[in-house]
C-alpha positions in Angstrom: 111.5 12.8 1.3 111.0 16.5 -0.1 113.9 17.7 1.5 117.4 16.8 0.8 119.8 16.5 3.5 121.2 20.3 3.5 117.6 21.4 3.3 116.5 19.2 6.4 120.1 20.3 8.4 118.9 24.0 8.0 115.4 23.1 9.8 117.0 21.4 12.7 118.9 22.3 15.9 122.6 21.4 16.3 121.5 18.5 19.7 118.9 17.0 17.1 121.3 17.2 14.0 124.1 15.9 16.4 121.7 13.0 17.3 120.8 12.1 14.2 124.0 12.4 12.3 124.4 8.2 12.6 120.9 7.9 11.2 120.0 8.1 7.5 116.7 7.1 6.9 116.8 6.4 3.1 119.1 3.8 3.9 116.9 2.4 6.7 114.1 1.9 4.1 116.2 0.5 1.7 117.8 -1.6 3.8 114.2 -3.1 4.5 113.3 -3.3 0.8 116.1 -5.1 0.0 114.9 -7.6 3.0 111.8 -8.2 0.9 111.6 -10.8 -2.2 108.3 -9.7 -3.1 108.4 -8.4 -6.5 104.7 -6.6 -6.7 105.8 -3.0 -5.5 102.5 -2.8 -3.4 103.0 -5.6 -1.4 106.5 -4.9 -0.8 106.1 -1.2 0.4 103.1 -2.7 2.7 105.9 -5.2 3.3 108.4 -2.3 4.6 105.5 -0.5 6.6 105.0 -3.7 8.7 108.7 -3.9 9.7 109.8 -0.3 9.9 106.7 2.0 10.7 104.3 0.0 12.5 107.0 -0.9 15.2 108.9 2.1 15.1 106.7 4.5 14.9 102.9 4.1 15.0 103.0 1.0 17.7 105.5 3.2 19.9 103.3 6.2 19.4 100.1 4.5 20.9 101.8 2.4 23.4 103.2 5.7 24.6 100.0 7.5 24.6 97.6 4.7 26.1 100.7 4.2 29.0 100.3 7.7 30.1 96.5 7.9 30.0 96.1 3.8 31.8 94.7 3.0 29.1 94.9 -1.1 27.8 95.3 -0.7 24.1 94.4 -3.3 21.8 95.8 -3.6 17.8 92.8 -6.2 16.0 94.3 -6.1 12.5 97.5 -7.3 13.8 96.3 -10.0 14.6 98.3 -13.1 13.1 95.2 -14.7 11.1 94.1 -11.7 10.0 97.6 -10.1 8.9 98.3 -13.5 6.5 94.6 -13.3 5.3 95.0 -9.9 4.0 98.6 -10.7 2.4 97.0 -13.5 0.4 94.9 -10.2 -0.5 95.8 -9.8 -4.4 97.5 -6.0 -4.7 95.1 -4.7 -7.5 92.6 -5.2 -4.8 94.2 -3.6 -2.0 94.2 0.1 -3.9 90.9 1.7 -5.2 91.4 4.8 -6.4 91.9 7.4 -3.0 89.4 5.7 -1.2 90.7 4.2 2.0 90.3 1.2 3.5 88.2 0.0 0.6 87.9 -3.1 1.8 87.5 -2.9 5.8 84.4 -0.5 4.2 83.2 -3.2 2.0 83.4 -5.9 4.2 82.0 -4.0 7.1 79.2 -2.8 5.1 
């Protein structure tokens, strides 16, 4: 985070600070690293993503979205398969330099 907690309590109203006094994210994502006993620090932080930000945030976001539109949304690279092929994926292959989804781009290509 680039804010520490007095800088973030300044930037928020008291009903959301009140809400989220309970919460303390660092420890969530911690708390989910520690889950992990993978020792490559790639693979564990895609690790934590899978657990913490695809279902509680990006997931939510589009079921959301697609349920107010009537939209049917599917998620292809969740699929199980797929998900366990790209795990066995080795980590120095998963990064190339800022390009994204190297590859998705390669393979598609």
């Amino acid at each position: 985070s680039n804010f520490d907690r007095g800088r973030k309590a300044k930037l928020y109203t008291t009903e959301f600070r009140n809400r989220l006094s309970a919460i303390d994210y660092g420890d969530y994502i911690l708390s989910a690293y520690s889950k992990s006993t993978i020792k490559d620090s790639i693979d564990a932080t895609l690790f934590v993503d899978i657990i913490t930000y695809l279902p509680g945030d990006l997931l939510v976001k589009v079921d959301i979205a697609s349920m107010a539109n009537g939209l049917e949304v599917r998620s292809p690279f969740l699929d199980q398969d797929l998900m366990e092929f790209a795990d066995r994926i080795p980590s120095s292959l998963k990064l190339h330099g800022f390009t994204t989804k190297y590859i998705l781009k390669k393979t598609l290509s």
